[in-house]
C-alpha positions as a Markdown table, in Angstrom:
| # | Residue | x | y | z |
|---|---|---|---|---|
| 1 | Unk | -3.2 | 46.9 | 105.0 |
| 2 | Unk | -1.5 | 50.0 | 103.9 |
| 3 | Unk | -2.8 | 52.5 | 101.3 |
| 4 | Unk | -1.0 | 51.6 | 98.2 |
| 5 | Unk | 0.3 | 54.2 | 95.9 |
| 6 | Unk | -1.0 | 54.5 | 92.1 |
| 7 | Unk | 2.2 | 53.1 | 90.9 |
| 8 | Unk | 2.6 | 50.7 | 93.6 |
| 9 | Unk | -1.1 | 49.7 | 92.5 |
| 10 | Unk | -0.4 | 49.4 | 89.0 |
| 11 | Unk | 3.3 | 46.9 | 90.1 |
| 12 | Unk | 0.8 | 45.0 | 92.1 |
| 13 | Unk | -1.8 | 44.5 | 89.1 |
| 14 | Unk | 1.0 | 43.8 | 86.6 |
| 15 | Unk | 2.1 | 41.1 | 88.6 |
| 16 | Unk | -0.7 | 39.6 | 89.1 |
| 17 | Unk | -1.5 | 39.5 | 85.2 |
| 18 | Unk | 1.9 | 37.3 | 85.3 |
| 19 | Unk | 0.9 | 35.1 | 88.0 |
| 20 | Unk | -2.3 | 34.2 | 86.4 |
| 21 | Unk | -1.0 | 34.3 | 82.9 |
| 22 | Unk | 1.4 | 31.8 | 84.0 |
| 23 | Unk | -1.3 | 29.7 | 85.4 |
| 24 | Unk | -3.2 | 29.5 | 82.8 |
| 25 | Unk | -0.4 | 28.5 | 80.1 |
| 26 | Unk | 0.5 | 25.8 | 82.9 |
| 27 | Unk | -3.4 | 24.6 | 82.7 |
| 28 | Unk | -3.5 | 24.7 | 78.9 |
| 29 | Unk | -0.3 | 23.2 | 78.5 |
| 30 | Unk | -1.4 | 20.0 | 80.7 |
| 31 | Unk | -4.7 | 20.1 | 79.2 |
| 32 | Unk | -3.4 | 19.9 | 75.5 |
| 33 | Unk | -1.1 | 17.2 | 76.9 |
| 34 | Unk | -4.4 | 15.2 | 77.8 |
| 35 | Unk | -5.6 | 15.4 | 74.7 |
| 36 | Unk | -3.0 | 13.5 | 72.8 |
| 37 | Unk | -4.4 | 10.6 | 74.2 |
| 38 | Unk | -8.3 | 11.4 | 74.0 |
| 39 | Unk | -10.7 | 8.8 | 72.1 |
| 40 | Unk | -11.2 | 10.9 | 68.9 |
| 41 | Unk | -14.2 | 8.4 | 67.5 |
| 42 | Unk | -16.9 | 11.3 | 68.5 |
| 43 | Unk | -14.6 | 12.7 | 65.4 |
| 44 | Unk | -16.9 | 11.0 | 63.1 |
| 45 | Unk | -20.4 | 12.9 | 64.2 |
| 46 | Unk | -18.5 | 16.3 | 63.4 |
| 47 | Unk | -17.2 | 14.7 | 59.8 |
| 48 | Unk | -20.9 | 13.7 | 59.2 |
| 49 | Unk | -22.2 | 17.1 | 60.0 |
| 50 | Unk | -19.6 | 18.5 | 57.4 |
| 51 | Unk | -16.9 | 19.6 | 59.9 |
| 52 | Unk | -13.2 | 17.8 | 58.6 |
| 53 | Unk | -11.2 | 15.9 | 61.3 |
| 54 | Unk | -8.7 | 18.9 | 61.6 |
| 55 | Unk | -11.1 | 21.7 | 62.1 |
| 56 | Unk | -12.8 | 19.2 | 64.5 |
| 57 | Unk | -9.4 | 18.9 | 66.3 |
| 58 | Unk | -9.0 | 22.6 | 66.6 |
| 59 | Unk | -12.3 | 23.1 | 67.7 |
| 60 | Unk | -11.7 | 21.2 | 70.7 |
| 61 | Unk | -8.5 | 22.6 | 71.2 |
| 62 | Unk | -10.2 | 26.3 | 71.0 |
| 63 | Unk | -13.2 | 25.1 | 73.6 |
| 64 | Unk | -10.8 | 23.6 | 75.7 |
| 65 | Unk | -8.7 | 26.7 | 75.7 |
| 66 | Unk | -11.5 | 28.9 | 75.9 |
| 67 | Unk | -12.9 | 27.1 | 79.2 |
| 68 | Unk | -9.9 | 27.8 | 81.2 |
| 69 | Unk | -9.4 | 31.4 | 79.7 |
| 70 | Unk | -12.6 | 32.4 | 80.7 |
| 71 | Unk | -12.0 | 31.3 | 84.0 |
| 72 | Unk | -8.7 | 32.8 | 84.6 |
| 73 | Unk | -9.8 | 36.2 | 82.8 |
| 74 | Unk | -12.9 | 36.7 | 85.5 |
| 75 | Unk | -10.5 | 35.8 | 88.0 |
| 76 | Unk | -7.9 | 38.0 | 87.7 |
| 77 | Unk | -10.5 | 40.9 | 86.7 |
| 78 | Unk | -12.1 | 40.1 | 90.3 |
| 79 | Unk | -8.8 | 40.5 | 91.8 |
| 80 | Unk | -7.9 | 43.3 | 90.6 |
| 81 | Unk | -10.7 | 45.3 | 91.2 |
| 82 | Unk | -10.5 | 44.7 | 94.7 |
| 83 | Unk | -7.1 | 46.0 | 94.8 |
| 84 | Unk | -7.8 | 49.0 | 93.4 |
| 85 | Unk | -10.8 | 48.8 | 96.3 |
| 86 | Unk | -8.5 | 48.4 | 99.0 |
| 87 | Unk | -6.2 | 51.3 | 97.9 |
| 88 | Unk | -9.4 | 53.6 | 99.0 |
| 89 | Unk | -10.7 | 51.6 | 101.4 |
| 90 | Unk | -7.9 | 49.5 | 103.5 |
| 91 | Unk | -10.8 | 47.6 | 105.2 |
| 92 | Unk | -12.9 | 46.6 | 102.3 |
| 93 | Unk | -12.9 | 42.8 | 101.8 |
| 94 | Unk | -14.3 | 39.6 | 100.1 |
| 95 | Unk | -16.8 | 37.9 | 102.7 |
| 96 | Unk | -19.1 | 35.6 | 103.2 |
| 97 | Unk | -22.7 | 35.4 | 104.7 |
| 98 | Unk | -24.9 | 33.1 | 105.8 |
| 99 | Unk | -27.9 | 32.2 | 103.2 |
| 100 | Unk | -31.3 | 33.4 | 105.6 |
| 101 | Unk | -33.5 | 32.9 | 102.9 |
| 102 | Unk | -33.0 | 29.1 | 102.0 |
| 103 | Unk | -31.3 | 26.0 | 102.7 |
| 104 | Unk | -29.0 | 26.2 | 99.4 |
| 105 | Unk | -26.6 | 27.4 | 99.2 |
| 106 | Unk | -25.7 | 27.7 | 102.6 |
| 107 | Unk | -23.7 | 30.6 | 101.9 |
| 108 | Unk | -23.2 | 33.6 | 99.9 |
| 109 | Unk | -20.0 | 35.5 | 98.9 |
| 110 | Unk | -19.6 | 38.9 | 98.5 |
| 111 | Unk | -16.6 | 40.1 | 96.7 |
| 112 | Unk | -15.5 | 43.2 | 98.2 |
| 113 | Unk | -17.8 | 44.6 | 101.2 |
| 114 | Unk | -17.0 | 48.0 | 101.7 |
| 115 | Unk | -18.6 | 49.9 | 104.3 |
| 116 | Unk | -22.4 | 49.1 | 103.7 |
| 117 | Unk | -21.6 | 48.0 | 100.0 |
| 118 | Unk | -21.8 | 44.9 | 99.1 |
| 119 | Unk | -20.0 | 44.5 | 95.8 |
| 120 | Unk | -20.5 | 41.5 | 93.3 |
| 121 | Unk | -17.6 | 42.0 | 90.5 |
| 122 | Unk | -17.8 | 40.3 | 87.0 |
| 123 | Unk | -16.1 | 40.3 | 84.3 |
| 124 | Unk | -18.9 | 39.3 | 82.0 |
| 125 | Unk | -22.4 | 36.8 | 82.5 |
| 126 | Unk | -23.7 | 35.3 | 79.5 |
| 127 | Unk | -25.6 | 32.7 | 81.5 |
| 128 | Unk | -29.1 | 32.2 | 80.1 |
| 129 | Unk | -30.5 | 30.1 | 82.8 |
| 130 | Unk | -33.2 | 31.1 | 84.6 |
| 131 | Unk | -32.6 | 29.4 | 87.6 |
| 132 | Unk | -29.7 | 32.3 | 87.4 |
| 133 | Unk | -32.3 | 34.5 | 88.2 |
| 134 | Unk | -33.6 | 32.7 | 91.3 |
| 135 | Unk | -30.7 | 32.4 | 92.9 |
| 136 | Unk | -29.6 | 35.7 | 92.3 |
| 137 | Unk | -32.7 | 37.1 | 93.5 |
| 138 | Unk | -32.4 | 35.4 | 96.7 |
| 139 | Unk | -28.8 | 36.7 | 97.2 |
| 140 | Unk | -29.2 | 40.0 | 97.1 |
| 141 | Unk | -32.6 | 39.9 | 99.7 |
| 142 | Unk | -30.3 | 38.3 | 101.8 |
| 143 | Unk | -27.4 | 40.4 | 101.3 |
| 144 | Unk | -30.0 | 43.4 | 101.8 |
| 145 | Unk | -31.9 | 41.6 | 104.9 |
| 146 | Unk | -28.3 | 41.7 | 106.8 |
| 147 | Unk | -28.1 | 45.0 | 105.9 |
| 148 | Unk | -26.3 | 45.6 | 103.6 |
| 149 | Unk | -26.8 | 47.7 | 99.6 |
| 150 | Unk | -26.0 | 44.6 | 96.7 |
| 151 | Unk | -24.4 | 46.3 | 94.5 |
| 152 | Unk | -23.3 | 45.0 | 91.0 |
| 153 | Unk | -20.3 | 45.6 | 88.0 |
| 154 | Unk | -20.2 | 43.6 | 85.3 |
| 155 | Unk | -17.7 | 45.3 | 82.9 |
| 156 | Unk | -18.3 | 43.4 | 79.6 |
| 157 | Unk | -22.2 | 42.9 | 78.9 |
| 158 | Unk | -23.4 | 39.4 | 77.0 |
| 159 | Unk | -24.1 | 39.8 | 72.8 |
| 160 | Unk | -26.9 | 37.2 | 72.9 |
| 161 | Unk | -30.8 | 38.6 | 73.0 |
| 162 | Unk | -31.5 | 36.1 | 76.0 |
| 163 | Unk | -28.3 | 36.5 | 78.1 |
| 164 | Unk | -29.5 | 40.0 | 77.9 |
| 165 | Unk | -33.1 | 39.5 | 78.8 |
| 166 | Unk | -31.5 | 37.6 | 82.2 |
| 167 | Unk | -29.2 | 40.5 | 82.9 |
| 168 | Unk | -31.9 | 42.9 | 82.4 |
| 169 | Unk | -34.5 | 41.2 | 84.9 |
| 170 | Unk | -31.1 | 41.2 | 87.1 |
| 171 | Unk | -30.8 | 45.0 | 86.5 |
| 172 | Unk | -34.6 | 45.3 | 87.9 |
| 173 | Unk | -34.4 | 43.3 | 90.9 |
| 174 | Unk | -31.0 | 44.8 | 92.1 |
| 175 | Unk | -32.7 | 48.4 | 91.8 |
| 176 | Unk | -36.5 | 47.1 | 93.0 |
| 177 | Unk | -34.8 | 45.9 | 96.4 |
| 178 | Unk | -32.5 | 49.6 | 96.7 |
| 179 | Unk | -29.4 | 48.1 | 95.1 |
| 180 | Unk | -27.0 | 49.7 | 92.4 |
| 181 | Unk | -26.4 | 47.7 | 88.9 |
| 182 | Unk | -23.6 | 49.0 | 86.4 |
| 183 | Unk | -21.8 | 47.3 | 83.5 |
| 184 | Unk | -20.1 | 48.2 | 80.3 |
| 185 | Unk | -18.6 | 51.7 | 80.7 |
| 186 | Unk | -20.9 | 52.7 | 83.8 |
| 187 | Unk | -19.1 | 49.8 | 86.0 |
| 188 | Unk | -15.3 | 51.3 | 84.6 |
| 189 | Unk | -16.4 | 54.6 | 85.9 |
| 190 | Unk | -18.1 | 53.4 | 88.8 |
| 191 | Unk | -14.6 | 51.8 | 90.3 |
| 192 | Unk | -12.9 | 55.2 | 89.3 |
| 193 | Unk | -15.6 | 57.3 | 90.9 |
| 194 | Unk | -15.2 | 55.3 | 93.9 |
| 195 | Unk | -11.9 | 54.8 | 94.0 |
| 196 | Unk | -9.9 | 57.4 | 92.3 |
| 197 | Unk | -8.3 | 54.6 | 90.1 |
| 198 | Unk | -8.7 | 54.7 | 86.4 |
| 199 | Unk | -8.4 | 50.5 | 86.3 |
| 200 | Unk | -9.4 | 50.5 | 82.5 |
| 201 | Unk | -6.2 | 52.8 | 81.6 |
| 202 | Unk | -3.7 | 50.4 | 83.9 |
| 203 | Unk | -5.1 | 47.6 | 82.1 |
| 204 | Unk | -4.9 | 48.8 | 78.7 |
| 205 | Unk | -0.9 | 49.9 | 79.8 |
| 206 | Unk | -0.5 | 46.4 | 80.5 |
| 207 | Unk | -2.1 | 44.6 | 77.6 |
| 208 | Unk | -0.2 | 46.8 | 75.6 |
| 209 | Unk | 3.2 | 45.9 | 77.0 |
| 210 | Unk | 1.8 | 42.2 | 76.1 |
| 211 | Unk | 0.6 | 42.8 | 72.9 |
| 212 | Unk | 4.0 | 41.8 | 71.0 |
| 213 | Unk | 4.4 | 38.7 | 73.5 |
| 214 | Unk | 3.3 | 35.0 | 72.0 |
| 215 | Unk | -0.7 | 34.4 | 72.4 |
| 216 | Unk | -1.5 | 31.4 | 74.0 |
C-alpha cells in the first residue's frame, strides 16, 4: 500500500466517519423499528421502582442506542488509527496469532503489528471483570513469547473506581512483561510521535464539520 498523504489521510478518515455513521443510523433505525412491537409488561417493575412508563420507554431507547454506538465508536476509532499507522508504516497490519498459552481462545488478535510492536487499540475499557484480567494477562505473554512488545492505547480512560483498579493491574502487567501502556493524552501523543499524524486534530476537524448535522 502506498504512503498516503496528510490530506489524502484525513479524505480517507472522513469517509470512513460516513460509512460508519451511516451504519449505525441503519442499525438504530431497525432497532427502534423492533421495538414498536416489544412486550412492554417488564414496564410495570420500572413504574413500581418510581420510574413513569415514558421515561422507562426512553431509557430503553437510550440503552438500546447506546449499545450500538459504543460499538461503532471503538470501531471506527480502531480503524482509523491504523490508517494513520499505515501512512508511516505501509506494512503494519491487524494479525492474528495462535494462543500458546491455553486452549481458549484459540487465537489472539493484534490490531496493528508493526515491526516488533504489537499494538492493541481502544477507544475506551470500562470492563470490571476480573476474568478481563486473566485473559489479558495471557495475551500479552503470548504475544511477547512469539516475540513480539504488547503494546497498548486506550484513548478515553473509564470514570468508575473499579474499572480503574482493572486498567491499572493491566497497566502493571503490560510494563512487568517489557510492554508499553498509554491512554488518555499519552496514547494521542503516542500515535503522533509514532506516526507524524496529529489524529486528535483531524478528528476534532471532522466532528466539527458534524456538529450542526442532526444527532442520532
Amino acid at each position: 500500500m502506498a504512503s498516503l498523504t496528510p490530506s489524502s489521510l484525513e479524505e480517507k478518515i472522513q469517509n470512513l466517519a460516513q460509512k460508519y455513521s451511516k451504519a449505525l443510523l441503519k442499525q438504530i433505525n431497525c432497532r427502534l423499528e423492533e421495538m414498536k412491537g416489544d412486550d412492554t409488561s417488564h414496564f410495570l417493575i420500572y413504574r413500581v421502582l418510581g420510574i413513569t412508563e415514558e421515561e422507562g420507554k426512553l431509557i430503553d431507547i437510550y440503552q438500546n442506542k447506546g449499545r450500538f454506538l459504543y460499538k461503532y465508536a471503538g470501531s471506527f476509532l480502531e480503524k482509523a488509527t491504523q490508517l494513520s499507522f499505515l501512512e508511516k508504516y505501509p506494512n503494519s497490519k491487524a494479525v492474528k496469532i495462535t494462543n500458546t498459552m491455553g486452549s481458549r481462545p484459540k487465537t489472539f488478535e493484534i490490531d496493528c503489528l508493526e515491526g516488533n510492536n504489537a499494538i492493541e487499540i481502544k477507544w475506551r475499557d470500562a470492563t470490571t471483570d476480573g476474568d478481563h484480567i486473566t485473559k489479558e494477562h495471557t495475551r500479552i505473554k503470548t504475544i511477547s513469547t512469539a516475540g513480539y512488545r504488547p503494546i497498548r492505547i486506550m484513548f478515553y480512560y473509564p470514570n468508575r473506581q473499579q474499572a480503574i483498579r482493572v486498567q491499572q493491574t493491566l497497566e502493571t502487567l503490560y510494563k512487568g512483561i517489557g510492554g508499553e501502556y498509554h491512554y488518555g493524552e499519552s496514547a494521542w501523543n503516542y500515535v503522533t510521535e509514532r506516526t507524524g499524524i496529529d489524529l486528535k486534530e483531524i478528528l476534532e476537524r471532522i466532528a466539527d464539520q458534524n456538529t450542526n448535522s442532526d444527532g442520532l
